[in-house]
C-alpha positions in Angstrom: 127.1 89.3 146.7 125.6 86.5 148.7 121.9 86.5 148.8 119.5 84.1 150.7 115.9 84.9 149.7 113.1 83.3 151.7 109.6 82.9 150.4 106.3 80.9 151.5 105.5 82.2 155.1 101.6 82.3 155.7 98.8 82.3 158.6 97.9 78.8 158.3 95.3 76.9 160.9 96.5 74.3 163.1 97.0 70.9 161.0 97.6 73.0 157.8 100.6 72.3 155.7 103.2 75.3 154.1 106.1 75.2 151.3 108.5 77.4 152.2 111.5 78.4 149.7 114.9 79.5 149.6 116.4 81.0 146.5 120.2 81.4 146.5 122.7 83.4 144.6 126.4 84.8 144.6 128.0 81.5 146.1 128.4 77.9 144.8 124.8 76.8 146.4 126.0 72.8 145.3 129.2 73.0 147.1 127.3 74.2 150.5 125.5 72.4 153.4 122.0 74.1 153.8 120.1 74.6 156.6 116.8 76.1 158.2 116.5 78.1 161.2 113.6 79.6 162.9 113.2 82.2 165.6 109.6 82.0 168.1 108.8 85.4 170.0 111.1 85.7 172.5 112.7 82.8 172.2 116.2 82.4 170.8 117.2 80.9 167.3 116.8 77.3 166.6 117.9 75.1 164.2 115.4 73.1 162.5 116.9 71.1 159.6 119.7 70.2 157.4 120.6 68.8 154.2 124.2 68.0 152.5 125.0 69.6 149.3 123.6 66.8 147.5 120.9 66.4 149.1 122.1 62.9 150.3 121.8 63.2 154.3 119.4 65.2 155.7 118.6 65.6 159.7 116.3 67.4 161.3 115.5 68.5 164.9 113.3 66.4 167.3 110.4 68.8 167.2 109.9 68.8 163.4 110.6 65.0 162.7 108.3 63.5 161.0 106.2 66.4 160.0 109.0 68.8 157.8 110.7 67.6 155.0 113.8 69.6 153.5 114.8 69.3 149.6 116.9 71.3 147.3 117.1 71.7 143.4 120.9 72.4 142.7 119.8 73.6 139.2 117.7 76.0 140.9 120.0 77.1 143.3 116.5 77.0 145.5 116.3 75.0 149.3 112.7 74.0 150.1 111.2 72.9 154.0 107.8 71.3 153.3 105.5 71.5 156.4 103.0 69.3 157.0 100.9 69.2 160.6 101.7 72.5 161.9 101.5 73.5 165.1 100.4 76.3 167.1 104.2 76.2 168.8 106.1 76.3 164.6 104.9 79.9 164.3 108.1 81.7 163.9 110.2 83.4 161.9 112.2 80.7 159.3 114.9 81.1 157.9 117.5 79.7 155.8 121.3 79.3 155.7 124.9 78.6 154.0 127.4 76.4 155.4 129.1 79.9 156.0 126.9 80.8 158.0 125.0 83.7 156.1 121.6 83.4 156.6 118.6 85.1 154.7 116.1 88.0 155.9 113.3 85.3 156.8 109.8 84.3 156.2 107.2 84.5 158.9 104.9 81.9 159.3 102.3 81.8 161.6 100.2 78.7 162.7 96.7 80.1 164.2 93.0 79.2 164.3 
């Protein structure tokens, strides 16, 4: 059974920095493409970031540049987005996902003085 379980979400103020974490099980995590996703209030889903299975090439979208940085540890079978100068307008719901598309329960992480 495939399994995606996110970690890490917090209340954080504005400028604050948060780890989050992605442990994986019942597929070849090395083999796959990994991404994060995050869903606002009200707003639709929206990728945020993405890393090849080796954690060669990673991208990320223009509103995170610069301040998130994804990883993975293969031998962990764990995908990490470290978030540094967060912003009122990153509080959302994150999550994580396969290149099949399956995508975890989520971590919420709200950014709020």
């Amino acid at each position: 059974e495939v399994q995606l379980v996110e970690s890490g979400g917090d209340l954080v103020q504005p400028g604050g920095s948060l780890r989050l974490s992605c442990a994986a099980s019942g597929f070849t995590f090395s083999s796959h493409t990994m991404s994060w996703w995050r869903q606002a209030p009200g707003k639709e889903l929206e990728w945020v970031s993405r890393i090849t299975n080796r954690g060669d090439i990673t991208t990320y979208a223009d509103p995170v540049k610069g301040r998130f940085t994804i990883s993975r540890d293969n031998a962990k079978s764990t995908l990490y987005l470290q978030m540094n100068s967060l912003k009122a307008e990153d509080t959302a719901v994150y999550y994580c996902a396969n290149a099949a598309g399956f995508r975890g329960q989520g971590t919420q992480v709200t950014v709020s003085s």
